[in-house]
ZAVOFI-106010 format. One record per residue (C-alpha): x negated, y, z negated; residue in three letters. Coordinates in steps of 0.001 Angstrom, whole numbers, plus 500000, padded with zeros to 6 digits. Layout:
ZAVOFI-106010
(node (X,Y,Z),"ALA") ...
END
This chain:
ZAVOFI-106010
(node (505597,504115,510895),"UNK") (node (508593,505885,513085),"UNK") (node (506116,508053,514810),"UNK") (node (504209,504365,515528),"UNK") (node (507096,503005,516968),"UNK") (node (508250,506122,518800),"UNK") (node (504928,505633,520749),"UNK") (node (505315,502533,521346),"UNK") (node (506091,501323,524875),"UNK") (node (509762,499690,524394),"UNK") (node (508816,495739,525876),"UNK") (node (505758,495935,523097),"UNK") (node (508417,496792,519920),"UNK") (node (511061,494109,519914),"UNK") (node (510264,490270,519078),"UNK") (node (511533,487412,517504),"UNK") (node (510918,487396,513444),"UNK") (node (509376,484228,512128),"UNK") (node (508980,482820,508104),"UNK") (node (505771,482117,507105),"UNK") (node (506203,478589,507283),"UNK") (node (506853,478610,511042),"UNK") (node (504676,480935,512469),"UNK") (node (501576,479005,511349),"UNK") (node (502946,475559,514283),"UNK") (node (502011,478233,516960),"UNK") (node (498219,478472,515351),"UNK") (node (496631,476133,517769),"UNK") (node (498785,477124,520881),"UNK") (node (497976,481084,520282),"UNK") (node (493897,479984,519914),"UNK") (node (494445,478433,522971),"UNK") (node (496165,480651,525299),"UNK") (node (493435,483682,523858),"UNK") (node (490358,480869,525025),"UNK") (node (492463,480272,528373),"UNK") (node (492199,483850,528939),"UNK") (node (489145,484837,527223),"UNK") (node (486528,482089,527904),"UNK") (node (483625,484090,526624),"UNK") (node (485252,484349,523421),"UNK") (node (485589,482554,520039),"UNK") (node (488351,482906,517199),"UNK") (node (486413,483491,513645),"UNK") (node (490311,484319,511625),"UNK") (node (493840,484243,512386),"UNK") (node (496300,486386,510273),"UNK") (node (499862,486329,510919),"UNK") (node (502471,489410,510487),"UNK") (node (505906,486811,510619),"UNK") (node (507866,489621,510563),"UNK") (node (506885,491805,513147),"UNK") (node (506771,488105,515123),"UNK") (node (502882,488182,515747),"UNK") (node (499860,486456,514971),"UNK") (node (496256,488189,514849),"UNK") (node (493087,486309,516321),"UNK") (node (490026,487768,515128),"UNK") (node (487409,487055,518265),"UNK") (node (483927,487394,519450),"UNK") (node (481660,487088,521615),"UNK") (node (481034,483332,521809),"UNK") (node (477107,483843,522090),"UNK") (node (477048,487216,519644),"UNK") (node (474576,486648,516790),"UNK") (node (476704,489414,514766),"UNK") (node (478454,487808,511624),"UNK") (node (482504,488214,511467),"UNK") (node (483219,487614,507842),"UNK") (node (486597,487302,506780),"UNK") (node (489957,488315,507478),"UNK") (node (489718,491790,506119),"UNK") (node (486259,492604,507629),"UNK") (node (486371,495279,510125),"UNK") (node (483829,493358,512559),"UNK") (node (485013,491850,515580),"UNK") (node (487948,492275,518158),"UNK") (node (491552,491318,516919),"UNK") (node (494418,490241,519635),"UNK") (node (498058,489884,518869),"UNK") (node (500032,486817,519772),"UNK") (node (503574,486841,520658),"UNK") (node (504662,483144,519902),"UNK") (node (508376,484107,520845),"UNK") (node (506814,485235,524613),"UNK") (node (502976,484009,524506),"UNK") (node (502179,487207,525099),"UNK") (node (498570,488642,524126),"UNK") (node (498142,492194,523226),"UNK") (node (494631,493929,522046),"UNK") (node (495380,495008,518818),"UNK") (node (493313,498493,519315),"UNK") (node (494091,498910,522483),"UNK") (node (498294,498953,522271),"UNK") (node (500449,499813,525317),"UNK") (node (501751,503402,524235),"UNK") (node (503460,506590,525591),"UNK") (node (500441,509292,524317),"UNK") (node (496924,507786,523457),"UNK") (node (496237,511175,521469),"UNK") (node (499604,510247,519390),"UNK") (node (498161,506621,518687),"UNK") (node (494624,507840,517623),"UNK") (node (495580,510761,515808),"UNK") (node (497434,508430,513845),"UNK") (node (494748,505718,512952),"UNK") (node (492283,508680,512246),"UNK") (node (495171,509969,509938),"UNK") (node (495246,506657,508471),"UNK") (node (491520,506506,508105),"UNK") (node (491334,509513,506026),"UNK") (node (494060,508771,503764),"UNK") (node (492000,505223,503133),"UNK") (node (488833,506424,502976),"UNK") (node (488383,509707,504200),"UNK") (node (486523,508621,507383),"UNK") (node (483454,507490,505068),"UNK") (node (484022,503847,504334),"UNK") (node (484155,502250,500693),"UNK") (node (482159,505899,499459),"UNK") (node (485311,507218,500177),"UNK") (node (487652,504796,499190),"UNK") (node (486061,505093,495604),"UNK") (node (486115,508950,495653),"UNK") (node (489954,509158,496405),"UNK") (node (490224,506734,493953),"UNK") (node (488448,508538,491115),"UNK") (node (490408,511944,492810),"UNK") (node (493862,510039,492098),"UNK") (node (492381,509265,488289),"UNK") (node (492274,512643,487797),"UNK") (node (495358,513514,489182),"UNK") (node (496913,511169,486895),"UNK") (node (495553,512803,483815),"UNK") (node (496447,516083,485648),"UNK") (node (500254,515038,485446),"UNK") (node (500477,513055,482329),"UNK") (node (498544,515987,480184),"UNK") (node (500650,518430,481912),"UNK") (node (503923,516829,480624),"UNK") (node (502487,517018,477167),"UNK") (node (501731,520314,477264),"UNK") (node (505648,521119,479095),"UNK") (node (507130,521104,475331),"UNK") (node (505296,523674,473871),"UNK") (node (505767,525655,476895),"UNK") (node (509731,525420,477026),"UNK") (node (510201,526261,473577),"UNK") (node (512403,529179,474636),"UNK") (node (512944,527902,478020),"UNK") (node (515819,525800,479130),"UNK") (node (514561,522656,482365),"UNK") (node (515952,524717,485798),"UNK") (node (515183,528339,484276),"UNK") (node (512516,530413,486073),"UNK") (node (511038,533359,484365),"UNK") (node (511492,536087,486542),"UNK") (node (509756,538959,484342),"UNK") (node (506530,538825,486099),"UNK") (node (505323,537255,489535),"UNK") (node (502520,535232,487857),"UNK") (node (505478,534057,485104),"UNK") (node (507700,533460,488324),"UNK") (node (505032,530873,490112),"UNK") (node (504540,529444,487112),"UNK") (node (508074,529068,486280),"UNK") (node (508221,527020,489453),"UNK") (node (505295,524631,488606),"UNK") (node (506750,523444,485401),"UNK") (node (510116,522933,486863),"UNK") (node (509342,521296,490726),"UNK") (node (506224,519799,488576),"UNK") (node (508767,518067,486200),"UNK") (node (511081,517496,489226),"UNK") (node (508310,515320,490424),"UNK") (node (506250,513775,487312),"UNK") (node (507205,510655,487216),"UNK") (node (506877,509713,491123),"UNK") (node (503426,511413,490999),"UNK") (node (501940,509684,488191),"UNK") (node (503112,506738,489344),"UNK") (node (502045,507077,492637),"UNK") (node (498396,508310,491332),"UNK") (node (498255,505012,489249),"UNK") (node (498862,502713,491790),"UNK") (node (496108,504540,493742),"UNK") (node (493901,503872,491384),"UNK") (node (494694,500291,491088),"UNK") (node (494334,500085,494837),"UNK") (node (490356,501002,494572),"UNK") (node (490092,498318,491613),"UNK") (node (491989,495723,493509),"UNK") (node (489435,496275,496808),"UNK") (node (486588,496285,494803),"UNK") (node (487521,493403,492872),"UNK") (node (489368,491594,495529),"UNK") (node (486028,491543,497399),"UNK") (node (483729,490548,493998),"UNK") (node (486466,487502,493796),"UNK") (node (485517,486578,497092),"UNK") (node (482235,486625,497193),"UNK") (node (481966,484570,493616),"UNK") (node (484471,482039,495081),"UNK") (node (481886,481248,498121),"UNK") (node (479488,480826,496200),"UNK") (node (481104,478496,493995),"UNK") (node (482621,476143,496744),"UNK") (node (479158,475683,497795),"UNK") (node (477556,474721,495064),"UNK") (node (480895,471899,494063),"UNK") (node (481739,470683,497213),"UNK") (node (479372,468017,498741),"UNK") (node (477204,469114,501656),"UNK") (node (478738,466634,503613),"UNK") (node (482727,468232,503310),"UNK") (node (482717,469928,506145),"UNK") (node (485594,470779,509168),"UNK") (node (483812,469365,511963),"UNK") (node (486418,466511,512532),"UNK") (node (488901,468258,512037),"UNK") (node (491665,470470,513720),"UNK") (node (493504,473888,512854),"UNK") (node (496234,471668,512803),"UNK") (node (495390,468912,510736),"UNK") (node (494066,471492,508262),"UNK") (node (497250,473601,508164),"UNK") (node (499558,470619,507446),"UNK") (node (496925,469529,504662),"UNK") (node (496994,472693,502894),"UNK") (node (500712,473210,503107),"UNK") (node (500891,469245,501488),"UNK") (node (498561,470394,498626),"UNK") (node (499926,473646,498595),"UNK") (node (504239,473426,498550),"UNK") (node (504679,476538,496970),"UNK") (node (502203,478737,498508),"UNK") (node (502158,481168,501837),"UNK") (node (499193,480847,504559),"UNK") (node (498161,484453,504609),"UNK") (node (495661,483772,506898),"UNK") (node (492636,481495,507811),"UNK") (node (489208,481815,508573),"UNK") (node (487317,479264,511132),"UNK") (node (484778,477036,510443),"UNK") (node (481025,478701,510247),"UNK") (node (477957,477250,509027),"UNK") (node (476183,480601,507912),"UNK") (node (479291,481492,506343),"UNK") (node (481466,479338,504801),"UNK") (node (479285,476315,505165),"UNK") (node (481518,474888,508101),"UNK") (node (484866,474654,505891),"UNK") (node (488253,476381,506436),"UNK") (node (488713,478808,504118),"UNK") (node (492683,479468,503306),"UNK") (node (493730,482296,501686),"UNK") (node (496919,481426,499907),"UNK") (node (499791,483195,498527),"UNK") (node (502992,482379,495884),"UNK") (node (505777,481986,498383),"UNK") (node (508340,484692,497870),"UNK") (node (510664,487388,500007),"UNK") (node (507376,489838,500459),"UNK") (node (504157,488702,499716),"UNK") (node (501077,490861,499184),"UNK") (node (499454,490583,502135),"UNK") (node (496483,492038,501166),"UNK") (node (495166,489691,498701),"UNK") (node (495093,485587,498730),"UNK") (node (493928,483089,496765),"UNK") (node (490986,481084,498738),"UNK") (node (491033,477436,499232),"UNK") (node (488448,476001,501140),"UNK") (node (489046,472859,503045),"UNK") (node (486847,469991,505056),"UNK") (node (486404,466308,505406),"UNK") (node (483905,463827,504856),"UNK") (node (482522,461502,507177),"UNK") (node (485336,458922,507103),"UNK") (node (487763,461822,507605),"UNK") (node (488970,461930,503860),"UNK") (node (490360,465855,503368),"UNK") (node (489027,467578,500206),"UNK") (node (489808,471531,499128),"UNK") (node (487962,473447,496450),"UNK") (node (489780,476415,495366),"UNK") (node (489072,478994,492549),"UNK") (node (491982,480925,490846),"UNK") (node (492456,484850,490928),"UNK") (node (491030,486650,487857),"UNK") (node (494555,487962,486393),"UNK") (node (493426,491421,486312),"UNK") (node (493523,491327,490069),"UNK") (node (497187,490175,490045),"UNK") (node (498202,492900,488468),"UNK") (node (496490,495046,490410),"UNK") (node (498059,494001,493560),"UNK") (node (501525,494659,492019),"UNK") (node (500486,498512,492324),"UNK") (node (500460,498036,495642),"UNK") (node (504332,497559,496311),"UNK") (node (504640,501015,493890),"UNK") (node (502722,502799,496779),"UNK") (node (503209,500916,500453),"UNK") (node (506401,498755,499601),"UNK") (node (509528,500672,498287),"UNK") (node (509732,503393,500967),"UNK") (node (510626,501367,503962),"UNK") (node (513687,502877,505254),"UNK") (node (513937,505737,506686),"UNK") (node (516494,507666,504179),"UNK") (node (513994,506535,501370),"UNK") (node (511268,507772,503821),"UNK") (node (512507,511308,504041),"UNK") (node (513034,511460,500171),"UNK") (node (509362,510304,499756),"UNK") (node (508695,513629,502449),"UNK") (node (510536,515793,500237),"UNK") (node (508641,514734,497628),"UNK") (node (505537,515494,498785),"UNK") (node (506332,518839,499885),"UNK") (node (507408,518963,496513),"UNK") (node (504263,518239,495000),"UNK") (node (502366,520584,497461),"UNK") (node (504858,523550,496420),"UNK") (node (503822,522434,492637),"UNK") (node (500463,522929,493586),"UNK") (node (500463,525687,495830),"UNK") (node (502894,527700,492436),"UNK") (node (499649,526495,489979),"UNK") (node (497183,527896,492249),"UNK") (node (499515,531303,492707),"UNK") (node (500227,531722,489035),"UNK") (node (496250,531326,487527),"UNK") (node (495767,533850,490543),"UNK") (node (498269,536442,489075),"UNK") (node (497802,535458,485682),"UNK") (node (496587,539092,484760),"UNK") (node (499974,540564,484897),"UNK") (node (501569,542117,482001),"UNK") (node (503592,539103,480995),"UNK") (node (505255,541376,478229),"UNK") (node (506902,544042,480592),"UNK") (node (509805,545269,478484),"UNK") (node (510936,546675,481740),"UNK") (node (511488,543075,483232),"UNK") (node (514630,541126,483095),"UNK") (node (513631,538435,479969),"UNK") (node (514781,535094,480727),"UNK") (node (514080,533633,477168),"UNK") (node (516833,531927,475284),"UNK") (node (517170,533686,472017),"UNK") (node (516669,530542,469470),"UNK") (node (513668,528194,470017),"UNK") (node (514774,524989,471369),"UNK") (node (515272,521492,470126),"UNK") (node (512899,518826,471277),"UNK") (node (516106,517426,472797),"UNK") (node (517117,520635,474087),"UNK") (node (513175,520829,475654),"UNK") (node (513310,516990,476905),"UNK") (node (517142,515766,477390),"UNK") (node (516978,516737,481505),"UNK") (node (513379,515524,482182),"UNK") (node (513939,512449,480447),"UNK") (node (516881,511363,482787),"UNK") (node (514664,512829,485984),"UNK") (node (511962,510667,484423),"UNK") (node (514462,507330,484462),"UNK") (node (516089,508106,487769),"UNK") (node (512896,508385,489083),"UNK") (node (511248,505390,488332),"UNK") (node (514511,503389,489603),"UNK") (node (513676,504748,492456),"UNK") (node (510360,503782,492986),"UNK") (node (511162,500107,491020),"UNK") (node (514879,499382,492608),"UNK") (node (513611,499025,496475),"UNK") (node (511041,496629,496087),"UNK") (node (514394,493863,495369),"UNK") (node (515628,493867,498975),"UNK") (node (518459,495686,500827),"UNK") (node (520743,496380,497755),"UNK") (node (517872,498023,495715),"UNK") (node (516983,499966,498959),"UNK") (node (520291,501210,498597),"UNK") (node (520300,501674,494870),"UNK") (node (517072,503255,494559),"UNK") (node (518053,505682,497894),"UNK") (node (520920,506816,495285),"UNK") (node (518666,507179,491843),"UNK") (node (516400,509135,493822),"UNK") (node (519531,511387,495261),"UNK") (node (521036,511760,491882),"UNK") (node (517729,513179,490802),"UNK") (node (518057,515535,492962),"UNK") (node (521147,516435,492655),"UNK") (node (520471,516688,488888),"UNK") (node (517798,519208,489295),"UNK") (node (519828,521119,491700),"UNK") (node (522504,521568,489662),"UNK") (node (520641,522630,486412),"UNK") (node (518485,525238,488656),"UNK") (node (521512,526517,489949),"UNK") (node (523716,526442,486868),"UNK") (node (520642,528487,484799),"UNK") (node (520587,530835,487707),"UNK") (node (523899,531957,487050),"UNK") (node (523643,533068,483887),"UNK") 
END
């Protein structure tokens, strides 16, 4: 995100923030000024970003014969609009200081969503994440046995392959937690996208076959719909809206609808699909989101959401140069393993008595809790930005110190 807005041309970074409440009274003006400006066009969604002080149009070519379905289809041409300014902006085609910067970036982004090979790939780096969730969790049940005459922060220095190895437990402990965690949420990720778009499909079907053929939108405005959803809906966020189609949605709005709270999940909404009848009576049909998929979408915060500043951002670097030490010291021990691992010669490391499971597990265990409060703690604002900056610090710290103090002696 920093290297985004480094690139970014200074008069496109700055505008005015809006709630989700207020951004939607600009709908009808921002359709308006994109159709002033772009009369061969036609808006099929509109998605707002209240922060960042934008709304997205999804357009078209008014006479294409290509379907645009949904808010989170990749068809179609989006445009930004600046309520604060009314000022329009292609969304791929951003004002910005290097144009290789900008696309190395979305082909960076690409990859780490689907490796450049659509929902294929999306499902293989979610089954890749699977395994490297087993990979940690069975590696921190096989860490006991292992340390039995090893104190957390000592490194074996008798052999090389003993050395690299030495590292991998210890970095690879360092970093458990925030690993398997992140590796979860991965996982839940894929089974939130493939569900997400099972729910959506099953909910389209459904408001066709219960709402009369005769609710439709056709006499009625954006407007009139938005302030009739937010009636029937007090408590709920507009994530965004797609237009009235008769191939697909049967010529209803369809709303996608969110619990109101301090950061939504933007990805996912509740649909609610809203017309009229011929006297101009409003009427919604709505189907609720299959649990499962709720708690899916919570993964999502564990793996986009608690990283937003930029000292958390520079932990979560460390930590992934971290992990690729931890994996680079695996690859380096198996290599060496065929050293002599009993060289009398060698300086032993080994603590004379075998170790205590509490011995073994009292240093990862606190790594393990100040780890997850700093993954959990910034996804409650400021303060737990703040608090979970510090958990994460006096993990480090802890493993520091330990390394350092089992050096010396």
């Amino acid at each position: 995100m920093e290297i985004h807005d480094h690139n970014m041309m200074q008069e496109n970074m700055y505008h005015k923030a809006f709630d989700y409440s207020s951004v939607w009274d600009y709908a009808e003006t921002g359709a308006d000024t994109i159709l002033n400006k772009y009369p061969d066009k036609v808006v099929r969604a509109v998605s707002v970003q209240p922060e960042e002080g934008r709304m997205l149009y999804r357009v078209q070519d008014k006479y294409s014969k290509k379907l645009v379905d949904a808010r989170l289809s990749m068809g179609g041409e989006q445009i930004a609009f600046y309520p604060d300014t009314a000022a329009l902006q292609n969304w791929h085609r951003e004002d910005v200081k290097s144009q290789f910067i900008a696309q190395f970036m979305h082909e960076m982004h690409v990859l780490h969503m689907y490796m450049g090979f659509g929902k294929g790939g999306m499902i293989f780096l979610g089954f890749m994440c699977l395994l490297s969730f087993i990979s940690v969790v069975s590696g921190m049940f096989i860490y006991g046995p292992f340390m039995k005459k090893n104190r957390f922060g000592k490194i074996d220095n008798r052999t090389s392959s003993a050395k690299w190895f030495g590292w991998h437990k210890f970095l690879g402990i360092a970093t458990a937690a925030w690993a398997a965690l992140l590796c979860f949420s991965g996982v839940m990720i894929v089974i939130f996208s493939l569900g997400y778009g099972s729910y959506i499909s099953s909910a389209k079907a459904e408001a066709a076959k219960n709402m009369s053929a005769q609710v439709t939108a056709d006499n009625i405005g954006l407007p009139a719909a938005i302030s009739f959803i937010n009636q029937q809906f007090s408590k709920d966020y507009i994530l965004s809206v797609d237009m009235p189609d008769k191939k697909l949605n049967h010529s209803r709005y369809v709303f996608y609808m969110t619990p109101a709270k301090d950061r939504p999940t933007e990805f996912m909404g509740q649909l609610v699909f809203v017309g009229a009848d011929a006297q101009g009576n409003m009427q919604y049909y709505t189907k609720e989101l299959p649990v499962y998929l709720s708690a899916a979408a919570a993964s999502l915060d564990l793996h986009v959401h608690n990283h937003d500043t930029l000292a958390l951002k520079i932990i979560w670097a460390i930590l992934d140069i971290i992990t690729i030490v931890v994996i680079i010291a695996g690859f380096a021990g198996w290599w060496k393993r065929a050293a002599k691992v009993n060289n009398t010669s060698a300086k032993s490391n080994f603590s004379a008595e075998v170790l205590s499971n509490q011995n073994i597990w009292l240093m990862p265990v606190w790594i393990f809790g100040l780890s997850v409060a700093g993954m959990v703690l910034p996804l409650y604002g400021a303060a737990g930005n703040m608090e979970g900056s510090a958990a994460w610090t006096a993990a480090f710290v802890l493993c520091f110190w330990q390394w350092f103090r089992k050096k010396q002696q």
